[in-house]
NUMAR-718077 format. One line per 2 residues: their letters; for each residue x, y, z of C-alpha. Coordinates in steps of 0.25 Angstrom, whole numbers. Layout:
N
a) X,Y,Z; ...
END
This chain:
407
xx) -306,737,-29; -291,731,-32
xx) -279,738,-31; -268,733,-43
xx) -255,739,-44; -251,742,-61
xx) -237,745,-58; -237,756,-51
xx) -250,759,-53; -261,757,-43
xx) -274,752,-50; -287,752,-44
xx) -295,741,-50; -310,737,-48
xx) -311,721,-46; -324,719,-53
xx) -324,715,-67; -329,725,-78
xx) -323,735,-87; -320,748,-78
xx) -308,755,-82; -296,752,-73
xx) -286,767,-73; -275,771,-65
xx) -266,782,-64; -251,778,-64
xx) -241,785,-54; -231,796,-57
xx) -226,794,-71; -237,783,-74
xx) -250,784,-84; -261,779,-80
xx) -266,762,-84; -278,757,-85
xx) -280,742,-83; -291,735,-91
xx) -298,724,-84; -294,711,-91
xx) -279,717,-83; -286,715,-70
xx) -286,701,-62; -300,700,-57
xx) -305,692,-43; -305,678,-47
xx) -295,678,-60; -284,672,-53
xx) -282,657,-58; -294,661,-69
xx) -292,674,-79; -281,681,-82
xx) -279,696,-85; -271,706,-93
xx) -260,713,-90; -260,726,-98
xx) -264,739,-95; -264,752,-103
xx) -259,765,-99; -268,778,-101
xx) -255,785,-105; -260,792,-117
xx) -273,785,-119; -284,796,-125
xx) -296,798,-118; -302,786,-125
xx) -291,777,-118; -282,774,-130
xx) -274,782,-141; -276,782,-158
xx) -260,780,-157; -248,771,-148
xx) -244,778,-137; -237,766,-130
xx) -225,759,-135; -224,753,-148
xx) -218,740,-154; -207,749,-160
xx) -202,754,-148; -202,742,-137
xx) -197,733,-151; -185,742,-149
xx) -183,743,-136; -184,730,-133
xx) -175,726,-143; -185,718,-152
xx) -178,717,-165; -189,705,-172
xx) -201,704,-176; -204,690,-171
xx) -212,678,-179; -220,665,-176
xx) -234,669,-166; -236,675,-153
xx) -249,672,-145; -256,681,-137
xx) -266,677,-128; -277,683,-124
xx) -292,682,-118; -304,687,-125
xx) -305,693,-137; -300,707,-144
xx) -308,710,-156; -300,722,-162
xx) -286,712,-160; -283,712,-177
xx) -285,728,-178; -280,732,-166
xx) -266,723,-169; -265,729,-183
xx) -267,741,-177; -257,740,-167
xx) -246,733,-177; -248,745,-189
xx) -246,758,-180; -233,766,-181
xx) -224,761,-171; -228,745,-172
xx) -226,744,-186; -231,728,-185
xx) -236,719,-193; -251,716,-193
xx) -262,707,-197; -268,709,-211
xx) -280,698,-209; -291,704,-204
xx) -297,691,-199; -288,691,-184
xx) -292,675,-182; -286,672,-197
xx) -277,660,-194; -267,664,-206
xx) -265,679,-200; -251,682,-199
xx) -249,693,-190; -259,692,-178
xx) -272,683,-176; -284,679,-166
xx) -286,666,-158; -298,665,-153
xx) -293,654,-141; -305,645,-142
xx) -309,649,-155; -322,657,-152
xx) -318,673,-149; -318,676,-133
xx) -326,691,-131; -319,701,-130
xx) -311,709,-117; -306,720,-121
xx) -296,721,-109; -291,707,-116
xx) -291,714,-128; -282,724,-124
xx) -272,713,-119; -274,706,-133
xx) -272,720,-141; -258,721,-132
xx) -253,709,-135; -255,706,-149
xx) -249,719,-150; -236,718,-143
xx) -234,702,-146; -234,708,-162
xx) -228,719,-157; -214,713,-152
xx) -215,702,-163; -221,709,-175
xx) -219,695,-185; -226,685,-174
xx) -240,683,-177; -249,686,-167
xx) -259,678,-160; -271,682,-152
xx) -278,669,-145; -290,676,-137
xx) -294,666,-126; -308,666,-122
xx) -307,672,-109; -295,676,-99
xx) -297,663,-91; -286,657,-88
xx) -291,644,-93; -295,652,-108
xx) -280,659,-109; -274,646,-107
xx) -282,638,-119; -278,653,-126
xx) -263,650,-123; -266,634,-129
xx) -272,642,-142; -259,649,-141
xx) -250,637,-142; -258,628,-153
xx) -257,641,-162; -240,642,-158
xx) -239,626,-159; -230,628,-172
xx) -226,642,-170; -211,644,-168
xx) -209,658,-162; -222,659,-153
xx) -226,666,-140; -239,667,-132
xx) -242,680,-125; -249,680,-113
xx) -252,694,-105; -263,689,-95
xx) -262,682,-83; -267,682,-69
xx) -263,679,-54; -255,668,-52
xx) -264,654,-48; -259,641,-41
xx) -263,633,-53; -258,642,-64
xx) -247,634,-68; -256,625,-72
xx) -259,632,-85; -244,632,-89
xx) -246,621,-97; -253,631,-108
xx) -237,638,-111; -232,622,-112
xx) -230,626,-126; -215,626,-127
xx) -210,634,-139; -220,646,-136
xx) -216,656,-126; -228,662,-119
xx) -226,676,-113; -237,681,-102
xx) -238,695,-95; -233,696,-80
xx) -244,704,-77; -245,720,-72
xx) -245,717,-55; -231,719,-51
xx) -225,708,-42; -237,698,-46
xx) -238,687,-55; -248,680,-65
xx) -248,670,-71; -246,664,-83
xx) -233,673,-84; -227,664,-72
xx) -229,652,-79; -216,646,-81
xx) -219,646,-97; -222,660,-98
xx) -214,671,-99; -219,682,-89
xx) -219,695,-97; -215,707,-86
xx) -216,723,-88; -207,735,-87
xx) -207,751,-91; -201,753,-104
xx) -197,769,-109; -190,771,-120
xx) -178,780,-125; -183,789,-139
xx) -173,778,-146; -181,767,-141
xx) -173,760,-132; -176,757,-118
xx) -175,769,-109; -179,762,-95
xx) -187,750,-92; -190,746,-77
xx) -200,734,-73; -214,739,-74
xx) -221,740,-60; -233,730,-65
xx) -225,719,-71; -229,707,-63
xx) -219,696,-58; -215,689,-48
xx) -213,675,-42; -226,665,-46
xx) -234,660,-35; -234,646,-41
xx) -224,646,-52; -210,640,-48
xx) -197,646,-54; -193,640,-69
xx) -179,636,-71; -178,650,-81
xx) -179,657,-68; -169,650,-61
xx) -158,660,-65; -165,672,-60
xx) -155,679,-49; -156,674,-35
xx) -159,688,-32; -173,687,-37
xx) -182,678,-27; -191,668,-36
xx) -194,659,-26; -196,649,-34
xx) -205,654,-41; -207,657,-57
xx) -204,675,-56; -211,683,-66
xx) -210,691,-77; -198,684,-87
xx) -197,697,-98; -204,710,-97
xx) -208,721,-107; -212,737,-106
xx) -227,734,-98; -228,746,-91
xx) -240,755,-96; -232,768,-95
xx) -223,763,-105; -233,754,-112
xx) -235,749,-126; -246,752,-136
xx) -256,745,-139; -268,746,-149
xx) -283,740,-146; -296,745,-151
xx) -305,736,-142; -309,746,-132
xx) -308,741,-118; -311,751,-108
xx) -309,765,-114; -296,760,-120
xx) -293,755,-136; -285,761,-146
xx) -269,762,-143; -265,758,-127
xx) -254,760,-120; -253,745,-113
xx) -244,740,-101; -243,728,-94
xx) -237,714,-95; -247,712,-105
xx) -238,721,-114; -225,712,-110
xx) -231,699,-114; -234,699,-128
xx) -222,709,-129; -213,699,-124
xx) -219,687,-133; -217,695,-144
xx) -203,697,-142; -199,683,-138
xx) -207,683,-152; -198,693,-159
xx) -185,685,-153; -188,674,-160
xx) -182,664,-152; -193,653,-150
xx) -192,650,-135; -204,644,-130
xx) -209,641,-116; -204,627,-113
xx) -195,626,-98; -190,614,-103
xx) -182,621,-114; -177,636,-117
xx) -188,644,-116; -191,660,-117
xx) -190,660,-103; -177,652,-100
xx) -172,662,-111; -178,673,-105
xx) -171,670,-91; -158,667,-98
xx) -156,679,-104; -159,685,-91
xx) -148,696,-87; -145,696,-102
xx) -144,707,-114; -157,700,-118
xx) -167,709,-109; -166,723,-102
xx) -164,718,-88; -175,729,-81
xx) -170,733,-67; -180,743,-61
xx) -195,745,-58; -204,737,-49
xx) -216,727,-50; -223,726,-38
xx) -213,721,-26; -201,717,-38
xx) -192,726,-45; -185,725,-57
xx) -171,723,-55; -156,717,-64
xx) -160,703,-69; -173,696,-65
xx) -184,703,-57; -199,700,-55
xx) -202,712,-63; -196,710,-79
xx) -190,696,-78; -178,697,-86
xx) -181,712,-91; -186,715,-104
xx) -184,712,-119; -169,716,-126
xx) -169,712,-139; -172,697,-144
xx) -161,688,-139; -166,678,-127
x) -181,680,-129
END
């Protein structure tokens, strides 16, 4: 048995692969979360597969472990709170292992219930090159099997990318495992299909424990005028990669409540949200104007950008491929939730900054704006050993989303 801290939540967590149903109970003000398996980084992963990074909160789940209506937050409500005032163009990319065979249903599902108000799909065929609104990509052009802990990743982030940006189309590459080596020929897919696409993002909410030749793989986000986005992950105080690439904006988490008007109530770092300083990433020169008060060491810090992640304050989510219990509406947390949120703003701000260091990027804008009107700068809560304090901090980078200006 392994013990893993979620937040503040003590999991305990069987090593060995299968399908058992991972539960714990949260502390004094905190539902339950149940942690599927595809979120669990098993003995031998590191350098090999990845995992997700979303978890669903039992908070109002029926006994069947899901509700027939959203209980979480909708796109109306984080749209307004965070300022969103677009709806976005050109694609965003979100890539995923394995393969979600209610993906078309359960993303029309999602987009035409009260409170999302989004567009959807009207093909029936979700691998139709000449659908508008969202498709399939089958990475090597034959459909991987299906994992519905995978699925459940997919069904987030297809959501929450359309979600934020309701007039990009939405692309769903399914690699053909959650290798390493299959995700990155995913992310290649990712990037023909973006070649001549102006406004375009690749979301990314997988990852695992950093590796001494993971920089290796960097050359997969060489594409300059796409930005790629990839979940922090859900250990406080610990980094994954590929957020610490160079090229990748690291997407952190914090605890978003809301006032009855919808503005933001209070929003602290959420104890899960990963970061910290790479193990073998050195500093980018966007990081070069972090305070002297914060200690990189040389090092690439994580996360960059952060979005409500916690599961007590999550986000609904709709997926009908049972996976452990659980289908129907969720309530999910995590950095997963971050990731394709964030993408989708970037999306929704329309400004086309892709990921090339030799030029302005997202990230050089990102960390110019640091301090700025551009972002609620979060000062409070922990993560791990860090907490979230004025300016940068190893907990929500540069805070979170305020309207569209330097995204």
């Amino acid at each position: 048995m392994n013990m893993r801290m979620l937040g503040a939540v003590a999991l305990t967590i069987p090593l060995a692969f299968g399908t058992s149903r991972l539960f714990a109970q949260g502390g004094p003000g905190q539902s339950g979360v149940h942690v599927p398996d595809s979120s669990v980084e098993q003995p031998g992963d590191r350098g090999q597969r990845a995992h997700t990074n979303h978890v669903i909160s039992l908070r109002g789940a029926s006994p069947d472990f899901g509700s027939s209506s959203p209980t979480g937050m909708t796109s109306t409500q984080l749209r307004t709170a965070y300022g969103v005032t677009a709806s976005g163009g050109g694609v965003i990319a979100i890539v995923d292992a394995y393969h979600y065979p209610t993906a078309l249903a359960d993303f029309n599902k999602f987009s035409s219930t009260s409170g999302f108000g989004l567009p959807t799909e009207p093909s029936t065929d979700p691998l139709a090159d000449g659908n508008k609104v969202f498709q399939v990509i089958y990475a090597t052009g034959v459909q991987p099997r299906t994992n519905c802990g995978w699925a459940q990743e997919a069904a987030l982030d297809i959501e929450w990318a359309h979600a934020m940006a309701p007039s990009a189309k939405i692309l769903l590459i399914e690699a053909a495992s959650n290798s390493f080596a299959d995700l990155m020929q995913a992310v290649d897919v990712a990037n023909a299909r973006l070649a001549t696409v102006t406004n375009a993002q690749v979301s990314m909410s997988w990852g695992g424990s950093e590796f001494s030749t993971e920089t290796n793989y960097d050359g997969h986000f060489g594409d300059g005028h796409v930005t790629y986005f990839a979940a922090s992950g859900d250990t406080g105080g610990k980094t994954i990669y590929p957020s610490v690439s160079q090229a990748v904006v690291a997407a952190g988490g914090t605890s978003l409540k809301l006032n009855t008007n919808g503005s933001i109530k209070t929003e602290t770092g959420w104890s899960g949200s990963g970061g910290g300083r790479s193990a073998y990433v050195t500093i980018p020169g966007y990081q070069s104007g972090i305070s002297s008060s914060v200690d990189l060491g040389g090092k690439r810090g994580v996360p960059d950008f952060s979005f409500d992640a916690d599961p007590n304050t999550g986000v609904s989510v709709y997926d009908s491929t049972r996976c452990q219990g659980f289908s129907g509406w969720l309530v999910f947390g995590g950095t997963s939730v971050s990731s394709p949120a964030l993408a989708g703003i970037a999306n929704a701000a329309g400004h086309h900054y892709g990921s090339d260091l030799s030029t302005t990027n997202e990230l050089s804008v990102l960390y110019g704006g640091l301090g700025s009107s551009d972002f609620n700068d979060i000062i409070g809560g922990t993560a791990g050993s860090f907490t979230a304090v004025a300016g940068w901090d190893f907990v929500t980078g540069v805070g979170s989303n305020k309207g569209l200006n330097g995204k």
